[in-house]
C-alpha positions in Angstrom: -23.4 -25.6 -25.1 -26.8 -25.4 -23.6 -28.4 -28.5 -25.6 -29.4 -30.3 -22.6 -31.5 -27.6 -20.6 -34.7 -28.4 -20.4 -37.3 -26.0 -22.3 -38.7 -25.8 -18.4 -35.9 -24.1 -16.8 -35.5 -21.7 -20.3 -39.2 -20.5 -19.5 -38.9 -20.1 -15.6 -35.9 -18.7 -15.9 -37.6 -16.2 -18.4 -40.2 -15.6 -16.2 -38.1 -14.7 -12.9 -36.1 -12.4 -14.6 -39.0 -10.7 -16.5 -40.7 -10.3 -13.1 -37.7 -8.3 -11.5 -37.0 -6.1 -15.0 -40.7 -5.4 -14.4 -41.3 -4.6 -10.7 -37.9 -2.5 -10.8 -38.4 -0.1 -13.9 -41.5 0.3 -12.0 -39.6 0.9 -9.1 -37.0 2.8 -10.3 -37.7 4.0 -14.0 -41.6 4.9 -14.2 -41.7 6.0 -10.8 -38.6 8.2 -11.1 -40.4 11.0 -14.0 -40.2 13.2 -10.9 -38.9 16.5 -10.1 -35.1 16.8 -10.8 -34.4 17.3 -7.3 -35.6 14.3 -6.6 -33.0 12.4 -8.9 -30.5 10.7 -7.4 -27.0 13.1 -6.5 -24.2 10.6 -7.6 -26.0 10.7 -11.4 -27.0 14.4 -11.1 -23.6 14.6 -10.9 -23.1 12.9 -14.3 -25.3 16.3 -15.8 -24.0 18.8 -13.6 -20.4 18.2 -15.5 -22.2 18.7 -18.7 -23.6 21.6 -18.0 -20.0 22.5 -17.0 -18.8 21.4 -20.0 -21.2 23.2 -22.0 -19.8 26.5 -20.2 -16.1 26.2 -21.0 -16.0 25.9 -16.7 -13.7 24.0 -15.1 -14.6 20.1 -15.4 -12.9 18.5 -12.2 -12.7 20.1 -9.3 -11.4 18.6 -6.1 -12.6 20.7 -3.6 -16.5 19.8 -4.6 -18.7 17.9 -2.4 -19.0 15.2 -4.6 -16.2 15.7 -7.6 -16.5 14.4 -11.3 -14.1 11.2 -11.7 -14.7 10.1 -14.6 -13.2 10.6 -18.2 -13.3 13.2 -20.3 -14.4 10.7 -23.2 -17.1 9.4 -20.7 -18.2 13.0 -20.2 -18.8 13.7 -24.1 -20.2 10.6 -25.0 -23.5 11.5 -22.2 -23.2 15.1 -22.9 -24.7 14.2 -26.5 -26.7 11.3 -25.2 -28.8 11.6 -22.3 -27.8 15.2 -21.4 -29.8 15.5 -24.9 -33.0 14.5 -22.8 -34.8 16.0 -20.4 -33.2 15.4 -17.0 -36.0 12.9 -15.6 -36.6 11.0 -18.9 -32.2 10.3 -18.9 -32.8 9.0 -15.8 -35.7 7.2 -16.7 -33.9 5.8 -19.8 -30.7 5.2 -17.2 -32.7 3.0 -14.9 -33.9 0.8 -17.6 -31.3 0.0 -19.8 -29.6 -1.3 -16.2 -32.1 -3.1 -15.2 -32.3 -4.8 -18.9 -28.5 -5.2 -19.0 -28.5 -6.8 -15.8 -31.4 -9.4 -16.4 -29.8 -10.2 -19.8 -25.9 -10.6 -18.1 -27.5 -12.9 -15.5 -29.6 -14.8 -17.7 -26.2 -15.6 -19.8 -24.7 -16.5 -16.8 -26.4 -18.7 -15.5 -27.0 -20.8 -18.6 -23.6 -20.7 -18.7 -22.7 -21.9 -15.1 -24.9 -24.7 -14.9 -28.8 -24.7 -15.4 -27.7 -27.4 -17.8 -27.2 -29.6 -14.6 -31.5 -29.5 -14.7 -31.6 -29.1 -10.8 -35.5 -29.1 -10.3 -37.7 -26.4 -10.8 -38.4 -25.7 -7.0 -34.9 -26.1 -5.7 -33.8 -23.7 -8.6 -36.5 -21.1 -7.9 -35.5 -21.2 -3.7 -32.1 -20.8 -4.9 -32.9 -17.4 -6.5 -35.4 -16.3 -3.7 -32.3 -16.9 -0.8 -29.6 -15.3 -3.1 -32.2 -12.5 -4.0 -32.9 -11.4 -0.1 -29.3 -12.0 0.6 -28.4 -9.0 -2.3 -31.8 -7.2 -2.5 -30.1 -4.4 -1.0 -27.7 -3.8 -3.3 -30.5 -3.2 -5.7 -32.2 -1.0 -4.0 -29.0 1.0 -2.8 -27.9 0.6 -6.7 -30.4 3.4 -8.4 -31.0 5.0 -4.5 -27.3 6.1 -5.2 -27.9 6.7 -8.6 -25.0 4.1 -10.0 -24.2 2.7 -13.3 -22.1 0.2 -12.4 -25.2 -2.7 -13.4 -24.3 -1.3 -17.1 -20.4 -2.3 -16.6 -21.6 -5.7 -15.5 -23.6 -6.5 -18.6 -20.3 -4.8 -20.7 -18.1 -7.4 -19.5 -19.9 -10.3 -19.4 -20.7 -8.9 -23.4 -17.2 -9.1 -23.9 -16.8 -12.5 -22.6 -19.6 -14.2 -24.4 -18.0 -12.6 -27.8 -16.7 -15.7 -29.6 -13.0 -15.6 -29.4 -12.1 -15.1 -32.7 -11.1 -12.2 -34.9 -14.5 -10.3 -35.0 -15.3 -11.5 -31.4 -11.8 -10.3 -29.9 -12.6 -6.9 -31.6 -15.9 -6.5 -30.1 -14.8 -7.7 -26.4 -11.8 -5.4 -26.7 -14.5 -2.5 -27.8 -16.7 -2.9 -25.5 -14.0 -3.4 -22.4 -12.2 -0.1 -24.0 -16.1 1.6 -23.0 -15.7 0.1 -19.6 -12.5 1.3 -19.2 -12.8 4.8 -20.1 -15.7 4.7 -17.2 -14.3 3.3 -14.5 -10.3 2.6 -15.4 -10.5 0.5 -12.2 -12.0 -2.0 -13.9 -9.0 -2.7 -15.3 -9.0 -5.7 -12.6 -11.5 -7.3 -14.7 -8.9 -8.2 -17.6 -7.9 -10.9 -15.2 -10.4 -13.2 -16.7 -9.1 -12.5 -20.8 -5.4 -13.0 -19.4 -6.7 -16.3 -18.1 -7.8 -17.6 -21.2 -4.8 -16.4 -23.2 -7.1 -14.0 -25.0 -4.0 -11.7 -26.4 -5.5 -10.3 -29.3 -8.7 -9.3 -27.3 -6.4 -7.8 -25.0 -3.9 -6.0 -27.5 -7.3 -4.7 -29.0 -8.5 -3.7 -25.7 -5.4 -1.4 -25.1 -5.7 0.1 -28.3 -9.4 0.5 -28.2 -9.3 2.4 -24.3 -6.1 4.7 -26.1 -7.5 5.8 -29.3 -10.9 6.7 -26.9 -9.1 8.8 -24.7 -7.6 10.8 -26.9 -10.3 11.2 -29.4 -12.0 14.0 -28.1 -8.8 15.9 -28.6 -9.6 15.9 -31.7 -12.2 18.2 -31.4 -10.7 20.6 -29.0 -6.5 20.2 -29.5 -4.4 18.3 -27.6 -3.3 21.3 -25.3 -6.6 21.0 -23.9 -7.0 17.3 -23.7 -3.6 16.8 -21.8 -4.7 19.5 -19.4 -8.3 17.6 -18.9 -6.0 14.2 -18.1 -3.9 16.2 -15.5 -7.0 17.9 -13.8 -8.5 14.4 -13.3 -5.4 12.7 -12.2 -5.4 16.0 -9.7 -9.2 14.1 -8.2 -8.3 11.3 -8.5 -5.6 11.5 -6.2 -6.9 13.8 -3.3 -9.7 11.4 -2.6 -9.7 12.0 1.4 -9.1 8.9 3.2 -12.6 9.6 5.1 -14.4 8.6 1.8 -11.7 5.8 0.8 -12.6 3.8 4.0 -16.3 5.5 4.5 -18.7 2.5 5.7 -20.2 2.1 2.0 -16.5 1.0 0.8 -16.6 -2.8 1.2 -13.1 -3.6 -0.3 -11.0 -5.9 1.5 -8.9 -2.6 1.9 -11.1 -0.5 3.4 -12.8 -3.0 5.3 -8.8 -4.1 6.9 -8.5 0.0 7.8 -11.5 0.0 9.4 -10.5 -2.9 11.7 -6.7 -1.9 12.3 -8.2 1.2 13.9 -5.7 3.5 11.3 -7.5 4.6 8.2 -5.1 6.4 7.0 -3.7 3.1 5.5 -6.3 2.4 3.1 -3.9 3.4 0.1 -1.3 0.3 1.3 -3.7 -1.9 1.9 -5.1 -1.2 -1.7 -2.1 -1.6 -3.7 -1.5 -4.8 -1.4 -4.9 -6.2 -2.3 -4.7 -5.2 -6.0 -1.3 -6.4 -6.2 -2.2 -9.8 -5.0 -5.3 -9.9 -7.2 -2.9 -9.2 -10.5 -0.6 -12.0 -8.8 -3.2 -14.7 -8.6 -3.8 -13.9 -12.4 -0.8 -14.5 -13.8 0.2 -17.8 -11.5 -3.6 -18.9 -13.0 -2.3 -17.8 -16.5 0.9 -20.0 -16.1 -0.9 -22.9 -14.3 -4.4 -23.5 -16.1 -4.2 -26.5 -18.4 -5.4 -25.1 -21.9 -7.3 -28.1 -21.9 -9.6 -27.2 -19.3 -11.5 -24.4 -21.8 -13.1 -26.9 -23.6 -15.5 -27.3 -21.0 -17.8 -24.4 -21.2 -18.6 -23.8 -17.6 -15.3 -23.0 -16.9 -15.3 -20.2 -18.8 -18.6 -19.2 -16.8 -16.5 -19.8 -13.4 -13.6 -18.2 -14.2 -16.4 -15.2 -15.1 -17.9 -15.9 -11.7 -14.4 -15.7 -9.9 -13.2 -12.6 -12.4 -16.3 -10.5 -10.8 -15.9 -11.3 -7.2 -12.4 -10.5 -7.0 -13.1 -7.2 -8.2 -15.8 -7.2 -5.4 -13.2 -7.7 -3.2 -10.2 -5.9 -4.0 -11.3 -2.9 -6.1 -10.7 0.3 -4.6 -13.7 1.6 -4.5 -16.1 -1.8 -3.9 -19.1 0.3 -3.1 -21.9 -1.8 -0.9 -24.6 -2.0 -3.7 -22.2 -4.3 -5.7 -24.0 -7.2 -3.5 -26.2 -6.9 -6.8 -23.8 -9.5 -7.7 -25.0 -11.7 -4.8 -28.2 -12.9 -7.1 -26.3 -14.1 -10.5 -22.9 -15.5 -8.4 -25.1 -17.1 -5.4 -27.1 -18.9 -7.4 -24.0 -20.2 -10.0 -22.2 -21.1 -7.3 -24.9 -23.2 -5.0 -26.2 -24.9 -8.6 -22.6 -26.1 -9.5 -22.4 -27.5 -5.8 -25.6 -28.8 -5.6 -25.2 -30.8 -8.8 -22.3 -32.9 -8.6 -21.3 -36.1 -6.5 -19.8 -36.2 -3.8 -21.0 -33.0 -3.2 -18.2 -30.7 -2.4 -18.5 -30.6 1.6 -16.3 -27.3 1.9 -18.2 -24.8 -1.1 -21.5 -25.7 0.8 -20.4 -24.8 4.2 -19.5 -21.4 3.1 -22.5 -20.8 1.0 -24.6 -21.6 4.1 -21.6 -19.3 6.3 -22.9 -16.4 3.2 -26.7 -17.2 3.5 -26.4 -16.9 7.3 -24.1 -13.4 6.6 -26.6 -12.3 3.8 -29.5 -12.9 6.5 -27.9 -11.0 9.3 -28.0 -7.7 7.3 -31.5 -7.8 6.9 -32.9 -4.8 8.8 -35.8 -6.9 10.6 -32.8 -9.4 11.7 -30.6 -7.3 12.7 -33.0 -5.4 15.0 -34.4 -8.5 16.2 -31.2 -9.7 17.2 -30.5 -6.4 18.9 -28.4 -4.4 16.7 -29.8 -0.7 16.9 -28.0 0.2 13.6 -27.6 -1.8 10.8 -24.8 0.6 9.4 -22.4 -0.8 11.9 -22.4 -4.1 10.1 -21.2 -2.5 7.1 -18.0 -0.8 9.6 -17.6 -4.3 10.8 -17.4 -5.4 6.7 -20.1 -7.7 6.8 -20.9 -7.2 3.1 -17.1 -7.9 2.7 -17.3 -10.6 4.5 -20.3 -11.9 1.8 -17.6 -10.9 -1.1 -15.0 -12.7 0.5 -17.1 -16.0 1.4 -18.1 -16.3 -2.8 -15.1 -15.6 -3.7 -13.4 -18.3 -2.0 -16.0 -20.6 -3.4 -15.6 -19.6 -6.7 -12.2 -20.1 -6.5 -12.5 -23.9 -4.7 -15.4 -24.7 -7.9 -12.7 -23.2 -10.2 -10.2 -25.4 -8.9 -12.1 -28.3 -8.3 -13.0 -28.1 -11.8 -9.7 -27.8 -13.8 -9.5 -30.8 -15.1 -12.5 -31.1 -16.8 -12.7 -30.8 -20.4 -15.9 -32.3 -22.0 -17.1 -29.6 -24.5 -20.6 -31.3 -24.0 -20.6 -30.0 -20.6 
């Protein structure tokens, strides 16, 4: 699959993402053996419900500041992992298996999508300094926030380089069903196995996520476990809509609610966008020539296109998923770049998301007389970045689904 890169790109690319794991565990990992206090809230929070846990108190509990969402599986697996640690070295540990997981998922990647096109060294290297401004502040906003969602990224692109076959489908539905018990959400991301007619992945999938949930029943009954699920249906579904369509929310959802001027239909809008999203799988499930996975890259764009929808219709699509902006903005502008006649249309809005992902620079913004730069996320510009990749990703999909060379 990757026989024709040259041994060049292997070692810059090497070296580009070995800078970044470098200056950001510095960043984010060494630097953060702090006080507690100092750690960020929305991971405290992962502890605090340990600690709860560990009391026989009451897990989920809507009327908190900042209520725990997540399983109950989720919750036992890190009480007995990083709640083991001290609280700064968990964080510590936190930081830097992202930061790993995320070099290695976007050095797959983009062998994947097209370094095999051997663009030259220094157009290559400008590609990843542009797409790296454009979504520098996802990182940053990423462990300010105190997320894990750079660890669900490197799970699923795990599960789709798994070979599909028996072992392969086993492991891609395992590692999914940890995704799933994290963030159930991420459900959307299934789109890209129903693509590729990956049934027993998915069959193993939905039996890997329901033996999880119910395993820690097991271990303290089943009265207890169903009253655990109800508790976090319960937050779940009080979420106010002031945090549904808050200005970090960049879904297409929240984003629309903000600009209709009525927030309070955020939860419409949702089930619109979502519904659409799951619509658009199964047409592509019907329509995609089998013959078209032969080629190897299109796996790697219907990955590419799998991610950004979720960008853009997920619920929650907080702002630091512009993470993304790096590994997709640099597939994408490669796989344009490299073929002839170059596609006229994918180029114009990769230039349209350079010029967005410039404007929300701070120093820009000011310069150009915007006071706050938090008004651009109101507006949705960082949905509007979402949007503009997606719709690329889905012209290079398209362009592209006729192609079956398995040399490719």
């Amino acid at each position: 699959m990757y026989a024709s890169l040259n041994k060049a790109h292997h070692r810059w690319l090497a070296i580009v993402l070995a800078v970044f794991v470098l200056y950001t565990i510095g960043r984010f990992g060494i630097d953060q053996i702090r006080p507690p206090g100092l750690i960020p809230n929305d991971y405290m929070n992962f502890h605090h419900a340990s600690d709860r846990l560990a009391a026989h108190e009451q897990i989920y509990q809507a009327g908190d500041a900042s209520p725990f969402k997540y399983s109950p599986t989720f919750l036992l697996f890190f009480r007995y992992t990083f709640d083991l640690l001290p609280r700064t070295v968990a964080w510590a540990v936190w930081c830097t298996i992202s930061i790993a997981g995320f070099a290695w998922a976007t050095y797959w990647l983009w062998l994947a999508a097209g370094l095999t096109y051997r663009l030259p060294r220094r157009v290559f290297l400008a590609l990843v300094v542009a797409a790296g401004i454009c979504g520098w502040h996802g990182y940053i906003e990423h462990f300010s926030y105190g997320q894990g969602d750079m660890i669900l990224y490197a799970l699923f692109i795990a599960a789709v380089a798994a070979t599909p076959k028996l072992s392969g489908d086993l492991l891609s539905g395992a590692l999914m069903s940890l995704l799933l018990i994290a963030k159930p959400q991420a459900g959307i991301l299934l789109a890209y196995f129903l693509v590729c007619r990956r049934w027993r992945m998915l069959a193993a999938t939905g039996a890997g996520t329901f033996a999880l949930l119910l395993a820690p029943a097991l271990g303290w009954g089943f009265a207890r476990q169903i009253q655990l699920f109800g508790e976090w249906w319960v937050v779940l579904s009080q979420q106010s809509t002031e945090f549904l369509t808050g200005n970090l929310n960049q879904s297409v959802a929240a984003t629309a609610a903000r600009w209709l001027g009525n927030r309070a239909l955020v939860g419409c809008l949702t089930t619109l966008a979502v519904a659409s999203g799951a619509l658009a799988a199964v047409v592509l499930t019907l329509a995609w020539p089998r013959a078209a996975f032969a080629a190897p890259r299109n796996h790697a764009r219907m990955t590419l296109t799998t991610l950004l929808m979720y960008a853009v219709v997920s619920p929650l699509s907080w702002r630091w998923f512009t993470f993304l902006w790096l590994p997709a903005g640099v597939a994408l502008a490669v796989d344009a770049l490299a073929v002839r006649p170059r596609p006229r249309l994918q180029l114009a809005l990769l230039v349209a998301f350079a010029l967005t992902g410039t404007l929300l620079q701070t120093f820009v913004a000011h310069a150009l007389g915007i006071a706050e730069v938090d008004d651009l996320s109101r507006l949705g510009f960082y949905t509007l970045g979402n949007c503009l990749l997606f719709t690329t990703a889905c012209l290079s999909l398209h362009a592209h689904r006729n192609e079956n060379d398995v040399s490719s």
